[in-house]
N, C-alpha and C positions, 0 to 999 in steps of 0.2 A: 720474313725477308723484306717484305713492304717497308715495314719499320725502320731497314735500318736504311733503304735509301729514300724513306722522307727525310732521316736525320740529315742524312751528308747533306741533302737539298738545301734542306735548312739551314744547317752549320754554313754550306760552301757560301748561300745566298747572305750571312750576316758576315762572312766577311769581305765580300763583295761590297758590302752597304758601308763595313769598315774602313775602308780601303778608300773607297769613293770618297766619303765624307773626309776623312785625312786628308786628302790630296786635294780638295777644296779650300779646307783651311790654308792649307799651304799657298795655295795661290792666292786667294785674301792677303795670307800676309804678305806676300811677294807684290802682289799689288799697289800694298800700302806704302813697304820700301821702295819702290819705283817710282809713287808720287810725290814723297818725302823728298825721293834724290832730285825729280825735274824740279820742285820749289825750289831746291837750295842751289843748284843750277843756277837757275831763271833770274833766280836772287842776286847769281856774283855775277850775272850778265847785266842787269839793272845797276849794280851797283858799277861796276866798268864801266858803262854807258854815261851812270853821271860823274865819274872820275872824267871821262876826256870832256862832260862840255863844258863844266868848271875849269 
């Protein structure tokens, strides 16, 4: 009986660790899209900026 609730422990615990790890990368990459988007933002404000003082 032990045995089989080491396994669930185990089984429940790696997908726990699955789960976590996944949804890290996700925000990585959502992070990286969010930085992307403020440069290219920042970018058409820079460039608006030197459109009006020319």
């Amino acid at each position: 009986m032990k045995n089989y609730i080491l396994v669930g422990v185990g089984v429940l615990t790696a997908i726990t660790i699955g789960i976590a790890s996944f949804l890290l990368v996700q925000q990585h990459a959502l992070n990286q899209k969010m930085e992307e988007a403020t440069r290219a933002s920042s970018r058409q404000v820079a460039a608006s900026a030197r459109k009006r003082l020319t």
